[in-house]
LUMROTI-139134 format. One record per residue (C-alpha): x, y, z; chain. Coordinates in Angstrom, 1 decimal. Example, Ala and Ser with C-alpha at 12.3 -4.5 7.8 and 13.67 -1.06 7.14 Angstrom:
REC   east  north     up unit
REC   12.3   -4.5    7.8    A
REC   13.7   -1.1    7.1    A
END
This chain:
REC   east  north     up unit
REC    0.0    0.0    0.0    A
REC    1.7    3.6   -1.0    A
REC    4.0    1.7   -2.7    A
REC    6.3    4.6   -4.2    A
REC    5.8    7.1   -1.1    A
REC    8.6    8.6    1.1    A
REC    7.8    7.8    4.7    A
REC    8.7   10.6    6.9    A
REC    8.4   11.3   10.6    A
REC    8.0   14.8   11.8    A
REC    8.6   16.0   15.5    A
REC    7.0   19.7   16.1    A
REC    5.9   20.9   19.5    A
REC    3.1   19.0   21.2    A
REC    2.5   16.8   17.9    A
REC    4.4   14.2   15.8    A
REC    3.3   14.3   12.0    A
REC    3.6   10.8    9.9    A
REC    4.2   12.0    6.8    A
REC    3.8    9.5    3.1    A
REC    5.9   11.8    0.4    A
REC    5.4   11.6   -3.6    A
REC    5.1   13.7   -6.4    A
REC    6.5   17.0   -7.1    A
REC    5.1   20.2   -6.4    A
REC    3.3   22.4   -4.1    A
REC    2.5   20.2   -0.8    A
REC   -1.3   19.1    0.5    A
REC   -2.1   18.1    3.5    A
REC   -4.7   15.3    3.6    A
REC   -6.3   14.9    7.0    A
REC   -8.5   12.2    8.4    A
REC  -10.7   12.3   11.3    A
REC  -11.2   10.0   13.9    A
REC  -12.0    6.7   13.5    A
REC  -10.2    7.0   10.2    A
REC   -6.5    6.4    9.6    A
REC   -4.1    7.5    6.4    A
REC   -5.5    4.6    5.0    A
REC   -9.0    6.2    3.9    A
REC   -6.3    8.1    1.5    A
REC   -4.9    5.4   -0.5    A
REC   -7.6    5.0   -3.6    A
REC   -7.1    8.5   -4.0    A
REC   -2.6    9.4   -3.1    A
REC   -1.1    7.9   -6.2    A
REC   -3.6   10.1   -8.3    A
REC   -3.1   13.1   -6.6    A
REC    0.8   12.4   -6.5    A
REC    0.6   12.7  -10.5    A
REC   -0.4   16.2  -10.6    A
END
C-alpha cells in the first residue's frame, strides 16, 4: 500500500506528524478524522501524487 511514497516522521511541538511523500510540487495536507487512519487516503494518493 503507497508503494512509491517517502515515509517521513516529523517531530514539532506538542505533535508528531507521519508524513507518506510523492510527487513534485506544491504540498497538500490530507487529513483524516477519527475513527479514520491514512489509510482512507490510498484509492485517491497515487492520483493526486501525479499532478
Amino acid at each position: 500500500m503507497f508503494s512509491g511514497f517517502e515515509e517521513r516522521t516529523v517531530d514539532l511541538p506538542g505533535a508528531t506528524i507521519h508524513a507518506k511523500i510523492a510527487g513534485e510540487g506544491e504540498p497538500l495536507l490530507l487529513l483524516h478524522g477519527y475513527p479514520q487512519t491514512h489509510v482512507m487516503w490510498h484509492p485517491i494518493a497515487q492520483e493526486l501524487a501525479q499532478s
